[in-house]
VMD Tcl script that builds the backbone (N, CA, C; Angstrom):
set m [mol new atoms 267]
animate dup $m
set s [atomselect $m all]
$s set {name element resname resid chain x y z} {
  {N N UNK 1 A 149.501 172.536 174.617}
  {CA C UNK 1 A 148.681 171.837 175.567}
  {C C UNK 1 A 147.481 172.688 175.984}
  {N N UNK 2 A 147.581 174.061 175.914}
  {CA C UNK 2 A 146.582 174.769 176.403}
  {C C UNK 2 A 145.299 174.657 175.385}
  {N N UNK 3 A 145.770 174.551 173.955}
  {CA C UNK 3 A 144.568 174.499 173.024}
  {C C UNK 3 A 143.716 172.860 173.213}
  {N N UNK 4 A 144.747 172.118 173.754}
  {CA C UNK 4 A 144.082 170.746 174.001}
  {C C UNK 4 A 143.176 170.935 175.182}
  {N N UNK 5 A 142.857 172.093 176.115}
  {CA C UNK 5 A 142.663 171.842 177.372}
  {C C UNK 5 A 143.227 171.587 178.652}
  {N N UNK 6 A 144.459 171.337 178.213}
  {CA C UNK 6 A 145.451 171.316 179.707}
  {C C UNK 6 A 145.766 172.602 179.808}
  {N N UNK 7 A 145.207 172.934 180.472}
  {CA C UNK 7 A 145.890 174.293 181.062}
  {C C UNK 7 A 146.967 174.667 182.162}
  {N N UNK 8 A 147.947 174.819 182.181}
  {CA C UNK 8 A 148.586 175.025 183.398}
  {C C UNK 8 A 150.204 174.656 183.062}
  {N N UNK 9 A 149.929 173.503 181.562}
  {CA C UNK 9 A 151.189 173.013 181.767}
  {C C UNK 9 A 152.581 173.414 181.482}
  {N N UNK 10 A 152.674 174.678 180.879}
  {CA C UNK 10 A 154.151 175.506 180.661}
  {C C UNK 10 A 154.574 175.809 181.620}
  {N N UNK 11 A 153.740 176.208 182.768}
  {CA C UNK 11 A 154.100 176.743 184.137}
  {C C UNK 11 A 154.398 175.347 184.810}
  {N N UNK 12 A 154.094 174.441 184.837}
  {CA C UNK 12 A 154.955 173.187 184.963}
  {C C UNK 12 A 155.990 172.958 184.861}
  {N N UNK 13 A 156.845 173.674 183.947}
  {CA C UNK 13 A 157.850 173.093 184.070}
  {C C UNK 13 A 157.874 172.101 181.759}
  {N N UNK 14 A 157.212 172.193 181.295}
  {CA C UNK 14 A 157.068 171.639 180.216}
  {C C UNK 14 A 158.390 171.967 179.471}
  {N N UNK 15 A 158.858 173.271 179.248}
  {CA C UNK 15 A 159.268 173.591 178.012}
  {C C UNK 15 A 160.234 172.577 177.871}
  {N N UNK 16 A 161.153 172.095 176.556}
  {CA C UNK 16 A 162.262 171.972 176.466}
  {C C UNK 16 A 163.113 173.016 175.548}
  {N N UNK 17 A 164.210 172.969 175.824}
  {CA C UNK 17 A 165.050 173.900 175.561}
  {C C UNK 17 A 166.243 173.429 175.357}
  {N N UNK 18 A 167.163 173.878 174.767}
  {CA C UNK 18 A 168.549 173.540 174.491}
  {C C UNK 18 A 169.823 174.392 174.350}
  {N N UNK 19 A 170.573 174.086 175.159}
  {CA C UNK 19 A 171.864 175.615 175.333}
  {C C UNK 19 A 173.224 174.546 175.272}
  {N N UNK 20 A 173.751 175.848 175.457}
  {CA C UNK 20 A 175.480 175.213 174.869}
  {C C UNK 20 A 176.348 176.132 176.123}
  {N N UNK 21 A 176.959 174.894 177.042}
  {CA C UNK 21 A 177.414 175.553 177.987}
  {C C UNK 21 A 178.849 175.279 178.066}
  {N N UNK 22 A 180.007 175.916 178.911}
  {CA C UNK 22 A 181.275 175.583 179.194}
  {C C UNK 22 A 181.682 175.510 180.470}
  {N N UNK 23 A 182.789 175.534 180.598}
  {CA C UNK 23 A 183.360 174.984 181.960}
  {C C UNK 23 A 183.830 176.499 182.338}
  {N N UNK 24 A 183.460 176.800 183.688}
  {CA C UNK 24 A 183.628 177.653 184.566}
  {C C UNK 24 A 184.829 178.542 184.187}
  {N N UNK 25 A 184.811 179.948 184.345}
  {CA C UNK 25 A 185.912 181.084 183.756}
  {C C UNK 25 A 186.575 181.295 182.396}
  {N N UNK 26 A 185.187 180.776 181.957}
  {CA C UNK 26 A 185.905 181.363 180.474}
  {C C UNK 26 A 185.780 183.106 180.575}
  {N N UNK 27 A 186.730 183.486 179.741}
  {CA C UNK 27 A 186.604 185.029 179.777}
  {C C UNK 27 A 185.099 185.306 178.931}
  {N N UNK 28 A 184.962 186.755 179.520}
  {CA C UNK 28 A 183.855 186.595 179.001}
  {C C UNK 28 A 183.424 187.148 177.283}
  {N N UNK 29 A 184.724 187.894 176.958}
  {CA C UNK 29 A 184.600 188.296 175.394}
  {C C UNK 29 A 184.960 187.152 174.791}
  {N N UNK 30 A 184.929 185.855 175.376}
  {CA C UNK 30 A 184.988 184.595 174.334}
  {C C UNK 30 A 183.739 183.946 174.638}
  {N N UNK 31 A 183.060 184.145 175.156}
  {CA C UNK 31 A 181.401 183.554 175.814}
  {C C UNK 31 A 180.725 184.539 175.062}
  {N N UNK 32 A 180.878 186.058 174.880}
  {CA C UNK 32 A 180.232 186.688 173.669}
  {C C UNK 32 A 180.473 186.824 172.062}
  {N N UNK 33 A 182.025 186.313 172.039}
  {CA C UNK 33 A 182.054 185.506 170.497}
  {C C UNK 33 A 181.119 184.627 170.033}
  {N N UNK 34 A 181.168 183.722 170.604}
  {CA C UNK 34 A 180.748 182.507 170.583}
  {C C UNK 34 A 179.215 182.330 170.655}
  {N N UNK 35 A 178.284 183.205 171.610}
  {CA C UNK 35 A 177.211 183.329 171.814}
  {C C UNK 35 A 176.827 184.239 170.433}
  {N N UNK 36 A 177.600 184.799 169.828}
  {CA C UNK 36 A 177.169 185.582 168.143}
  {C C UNK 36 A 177.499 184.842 167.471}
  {N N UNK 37 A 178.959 183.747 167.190}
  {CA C UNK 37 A 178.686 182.706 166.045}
  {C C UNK 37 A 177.758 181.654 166.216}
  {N N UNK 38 A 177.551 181.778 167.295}
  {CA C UNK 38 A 176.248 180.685 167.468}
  {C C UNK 38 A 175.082 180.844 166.752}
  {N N UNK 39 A 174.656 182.742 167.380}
  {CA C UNK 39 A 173.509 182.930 166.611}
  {C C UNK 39 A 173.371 183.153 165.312}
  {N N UNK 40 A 174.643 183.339 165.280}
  {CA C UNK 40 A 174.792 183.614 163.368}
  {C C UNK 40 A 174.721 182.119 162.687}
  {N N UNK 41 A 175.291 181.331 162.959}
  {CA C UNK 41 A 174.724 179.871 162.800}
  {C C UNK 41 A 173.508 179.721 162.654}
  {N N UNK 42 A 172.876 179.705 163.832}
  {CA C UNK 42 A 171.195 179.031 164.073}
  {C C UNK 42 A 170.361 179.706 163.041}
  {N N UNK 43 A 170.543 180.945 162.849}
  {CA C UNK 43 A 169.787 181.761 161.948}
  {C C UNK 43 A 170.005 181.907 160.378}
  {N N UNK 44 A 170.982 180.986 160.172}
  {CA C UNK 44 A 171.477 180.649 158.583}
  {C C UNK 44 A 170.035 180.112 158.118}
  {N N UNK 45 A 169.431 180.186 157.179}
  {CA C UNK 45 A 168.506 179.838 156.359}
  {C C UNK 45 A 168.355 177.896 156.074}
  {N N UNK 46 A 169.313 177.533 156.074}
  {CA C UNK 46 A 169.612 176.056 155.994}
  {C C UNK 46 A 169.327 175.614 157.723}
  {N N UNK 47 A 169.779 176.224 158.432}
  {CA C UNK 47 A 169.357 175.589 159.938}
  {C C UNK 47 A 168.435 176.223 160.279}
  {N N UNK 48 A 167.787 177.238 160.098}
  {CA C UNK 48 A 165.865 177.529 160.417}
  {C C UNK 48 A 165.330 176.256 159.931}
  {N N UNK 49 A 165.333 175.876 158.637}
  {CA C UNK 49 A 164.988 175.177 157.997}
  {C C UNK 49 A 164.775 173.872 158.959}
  {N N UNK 50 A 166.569 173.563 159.117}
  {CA C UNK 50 A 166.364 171.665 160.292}
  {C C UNK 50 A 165.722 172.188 161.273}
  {N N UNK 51 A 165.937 173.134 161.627}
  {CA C UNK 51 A 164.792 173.414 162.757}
  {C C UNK 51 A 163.877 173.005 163.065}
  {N N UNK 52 A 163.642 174.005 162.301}
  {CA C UNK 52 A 161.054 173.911 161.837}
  {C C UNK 52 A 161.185 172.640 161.372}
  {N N UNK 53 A 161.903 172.161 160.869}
  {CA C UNK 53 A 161.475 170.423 159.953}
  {C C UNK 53 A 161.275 169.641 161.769}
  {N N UNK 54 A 161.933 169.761 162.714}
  {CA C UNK 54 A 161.859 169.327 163.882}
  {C C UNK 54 A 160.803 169.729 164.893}
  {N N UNK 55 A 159.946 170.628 164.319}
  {CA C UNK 55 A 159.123 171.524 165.314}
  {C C UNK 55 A 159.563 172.173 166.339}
  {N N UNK 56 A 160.677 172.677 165.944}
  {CA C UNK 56 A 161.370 173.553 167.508}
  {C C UNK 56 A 161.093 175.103 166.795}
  {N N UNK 57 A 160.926 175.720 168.313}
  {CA C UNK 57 A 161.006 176.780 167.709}
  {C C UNK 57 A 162.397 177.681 168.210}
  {N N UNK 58 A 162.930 178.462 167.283}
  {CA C UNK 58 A 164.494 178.951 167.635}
  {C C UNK 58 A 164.248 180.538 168.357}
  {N N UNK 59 A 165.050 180.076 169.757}
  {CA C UNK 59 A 165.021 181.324 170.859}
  {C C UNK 59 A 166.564 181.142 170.935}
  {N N UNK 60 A 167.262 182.290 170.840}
  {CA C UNK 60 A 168.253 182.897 170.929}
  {C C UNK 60 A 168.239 183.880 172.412}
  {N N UNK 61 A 169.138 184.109 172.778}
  {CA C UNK 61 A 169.833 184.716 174.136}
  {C C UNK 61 A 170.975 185.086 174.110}
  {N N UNK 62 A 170.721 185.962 175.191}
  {CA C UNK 62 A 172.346 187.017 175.708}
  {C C UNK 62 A 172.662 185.402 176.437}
  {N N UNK 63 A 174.154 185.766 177.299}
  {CA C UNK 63 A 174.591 184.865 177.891}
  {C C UNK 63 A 173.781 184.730 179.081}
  {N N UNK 64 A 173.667 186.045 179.512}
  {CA C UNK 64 A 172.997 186.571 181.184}
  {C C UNK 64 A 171.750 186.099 180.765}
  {N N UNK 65 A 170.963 186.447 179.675}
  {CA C UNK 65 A 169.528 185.935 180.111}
  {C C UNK 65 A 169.759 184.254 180.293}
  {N N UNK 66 A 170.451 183.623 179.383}
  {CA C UNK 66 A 170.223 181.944 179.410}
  {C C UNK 66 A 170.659 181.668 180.974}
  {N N UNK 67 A 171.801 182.336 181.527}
  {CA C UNK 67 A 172.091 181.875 182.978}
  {C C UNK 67 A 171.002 182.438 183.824}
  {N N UNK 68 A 170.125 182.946 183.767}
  {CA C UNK 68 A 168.606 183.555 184.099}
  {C C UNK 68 A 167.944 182.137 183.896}
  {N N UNK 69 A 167.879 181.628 182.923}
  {CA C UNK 69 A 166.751 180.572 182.843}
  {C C UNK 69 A 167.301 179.330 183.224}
  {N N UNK 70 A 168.390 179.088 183.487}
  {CA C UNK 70 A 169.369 178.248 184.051}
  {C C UNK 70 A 168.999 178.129 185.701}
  {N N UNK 71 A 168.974 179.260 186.102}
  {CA C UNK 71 A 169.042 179.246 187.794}
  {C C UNK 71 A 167.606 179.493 187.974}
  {N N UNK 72 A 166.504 179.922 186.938}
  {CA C UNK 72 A 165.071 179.682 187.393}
  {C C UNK 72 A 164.696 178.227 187.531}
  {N N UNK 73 A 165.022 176.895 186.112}
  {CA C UNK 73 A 164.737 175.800 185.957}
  {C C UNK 73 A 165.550 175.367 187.114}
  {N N UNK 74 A 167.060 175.806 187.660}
  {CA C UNK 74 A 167.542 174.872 188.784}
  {C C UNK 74 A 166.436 174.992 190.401}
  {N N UNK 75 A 166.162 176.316 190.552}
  {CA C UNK 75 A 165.206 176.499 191.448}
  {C C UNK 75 A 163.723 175.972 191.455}
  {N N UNK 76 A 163.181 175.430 190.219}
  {CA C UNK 76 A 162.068 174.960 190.067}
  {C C UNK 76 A 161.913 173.551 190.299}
  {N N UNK 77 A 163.228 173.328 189.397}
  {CA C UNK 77 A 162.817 171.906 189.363}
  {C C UNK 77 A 163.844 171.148 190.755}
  {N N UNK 78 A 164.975 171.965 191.102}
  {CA C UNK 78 A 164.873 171.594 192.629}
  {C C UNK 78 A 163.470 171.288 193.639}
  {N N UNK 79 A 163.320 172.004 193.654}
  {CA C UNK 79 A 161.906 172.176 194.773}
  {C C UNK 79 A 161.176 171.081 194.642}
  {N N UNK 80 A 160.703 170.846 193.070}
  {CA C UNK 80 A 159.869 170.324 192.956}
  {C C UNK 80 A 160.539 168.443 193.218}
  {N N UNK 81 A 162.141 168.265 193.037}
  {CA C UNK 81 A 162.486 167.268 193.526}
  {C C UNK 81 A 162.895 166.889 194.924}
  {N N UNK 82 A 162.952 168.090 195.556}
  {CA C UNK 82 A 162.956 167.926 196.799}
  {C C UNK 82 A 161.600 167.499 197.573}
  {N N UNK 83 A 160.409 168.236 197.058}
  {CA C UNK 83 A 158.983 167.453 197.504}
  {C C UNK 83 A 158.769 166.422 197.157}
  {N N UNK 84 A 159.705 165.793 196.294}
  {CA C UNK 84 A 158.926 164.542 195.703}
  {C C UNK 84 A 159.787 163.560 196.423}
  {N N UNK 85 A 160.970 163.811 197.054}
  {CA C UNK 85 A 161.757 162.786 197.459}
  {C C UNK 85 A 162.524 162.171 196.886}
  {N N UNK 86 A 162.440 162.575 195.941}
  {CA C UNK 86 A 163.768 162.224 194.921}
  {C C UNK 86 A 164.650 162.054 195.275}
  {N N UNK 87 A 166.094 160.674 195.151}
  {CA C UNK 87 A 167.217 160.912 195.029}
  {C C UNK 87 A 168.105 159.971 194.696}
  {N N UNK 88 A 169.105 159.990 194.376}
  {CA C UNK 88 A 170.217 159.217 193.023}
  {C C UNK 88 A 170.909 157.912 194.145}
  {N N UNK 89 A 170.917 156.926 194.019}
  {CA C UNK 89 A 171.410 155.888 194.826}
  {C C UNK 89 A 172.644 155.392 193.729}
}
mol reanalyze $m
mol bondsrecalc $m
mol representation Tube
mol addrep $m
């Protein structure tokens, strides 16, 4: 968007992204299994491939950073639904 002239809009709130989450207390040397067969997955040559054929681009993460971008997007896009008045009837 920035090469189009919109400037501003990643800091918006734009990106999309996609994670793979579980239900509360998993131990955590099975959340770091899993977070390495994952990446060992995504990075197989056959799924770069479906990837890029999709225009995504592939970002990989520790567990801690994705729960980092987890509780930034919940704080952002809270706010930003709380100014707007948003809410689920």
């Amino acid at each position: 968007m920035d090469e189009a002239g919109v400037t501003g809009y990643n800091e918006a709130g734009s990106d999309l992204w996609f994670g793979v989450v579980g239900p509360a207390g998993i131990p955590k040397p099975i959340v770091r299994k899993l977070n390495e067969k994952l990446i060992e997955a995504l990075r197989a040559p056959d799924m770069r491939q479906r990837i890029r054929v999709q225009a995504f681009d592939l970002w990989t993460s520790t567990p801690e950073e994705f729960t980092g971008v987890l509780k930034s997007d919940h704080a952002k896009w809270g706010k930003i639904v709380r100014a707007a008045g948003a809410r689920i009837d």
